[in-house]
N, C-alpha and C positions, 0 to 999 in steps of 0.2 A: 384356525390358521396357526400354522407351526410358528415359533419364535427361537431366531436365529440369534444367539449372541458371539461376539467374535472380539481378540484381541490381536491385533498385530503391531510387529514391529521388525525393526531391520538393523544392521550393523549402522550403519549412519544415520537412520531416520528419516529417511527421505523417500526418496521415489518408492522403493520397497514395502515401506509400509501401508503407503497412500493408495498402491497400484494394488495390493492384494487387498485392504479393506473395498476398492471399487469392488473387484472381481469376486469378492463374499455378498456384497449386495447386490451385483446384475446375476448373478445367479439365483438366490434369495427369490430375488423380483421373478424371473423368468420360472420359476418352479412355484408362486402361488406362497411364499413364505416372509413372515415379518422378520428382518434384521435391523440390529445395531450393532455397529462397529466400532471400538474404544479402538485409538490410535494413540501406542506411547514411542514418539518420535521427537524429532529436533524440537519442537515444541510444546514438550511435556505431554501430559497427559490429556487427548480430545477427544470429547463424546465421552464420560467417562462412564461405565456401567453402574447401576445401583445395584444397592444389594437386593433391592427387588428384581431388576431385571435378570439379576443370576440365579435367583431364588425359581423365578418364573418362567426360565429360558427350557422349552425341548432340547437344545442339543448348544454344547461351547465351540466353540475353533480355536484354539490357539494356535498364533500362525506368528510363529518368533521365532528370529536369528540368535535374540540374545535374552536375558532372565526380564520377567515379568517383573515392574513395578507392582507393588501389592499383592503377589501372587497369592498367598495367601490367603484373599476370596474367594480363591475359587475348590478349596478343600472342601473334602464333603459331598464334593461333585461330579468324581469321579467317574462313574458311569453316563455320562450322559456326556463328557468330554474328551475330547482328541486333538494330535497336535496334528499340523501340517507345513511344513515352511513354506515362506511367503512365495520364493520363487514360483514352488510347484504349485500354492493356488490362482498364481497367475497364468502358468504356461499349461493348466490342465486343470481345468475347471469342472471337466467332466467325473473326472477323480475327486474333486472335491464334491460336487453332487452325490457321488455314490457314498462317502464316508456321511455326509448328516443324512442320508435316508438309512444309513447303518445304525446311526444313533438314534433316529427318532421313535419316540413308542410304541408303539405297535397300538392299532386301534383296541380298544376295553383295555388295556391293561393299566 
């Protein structure tokens, strides 16, 4: 099973953040793939990822209006990660489907 890690956030931290980590995990679900979703919004940092789960994850999302707390984790991990803003993974999910089956590994490799 593929594993989905994802960090969102939004100008205010609110409905934006919340509404795109759902729309990263009912997609996730609906395509057969394990997600966790770190939310850094009005209420700090939730769900935070370990450094295992970034170590371990097929494919990142970052889905930010604005800079990442700790961004800095996720160096190193370039290939395997991509942005998308929060709007678009809510109002087009379809697109976001196609970009983590663009990052995922290809089987034997």
């Amino acid at each position: 099973m593929s594993k989905i890690i994802a960090v969102t956030s939004c100008a205010t931290g609110i409905a934006h953040s919340y509404m795109a980590a759902e729309a990263i995990k009912k997609a996730a679900k609906k395509n057969g793939w394990k997600a966790h979703v770190e939310i850094q919004g009005a209420l700090g940092v939730e769900n935070r990822l370990s450094e295992t789960d970034i170590s371990e994850a097929d494919v990142i999302v970052l889905s930010n209006d604005v800079g990442l707390t700790d961004g800095s984790r996720f160096e190193g991990f370039e290939s395997k990660t991509f942005s998308m803003a929060p709007h678009s993974v809510i109002q087009n999910p379809d697109e976001l489907v196609k970009k983590i089956r663009e990052h995922l590994p290809r089987e034997g490799s």
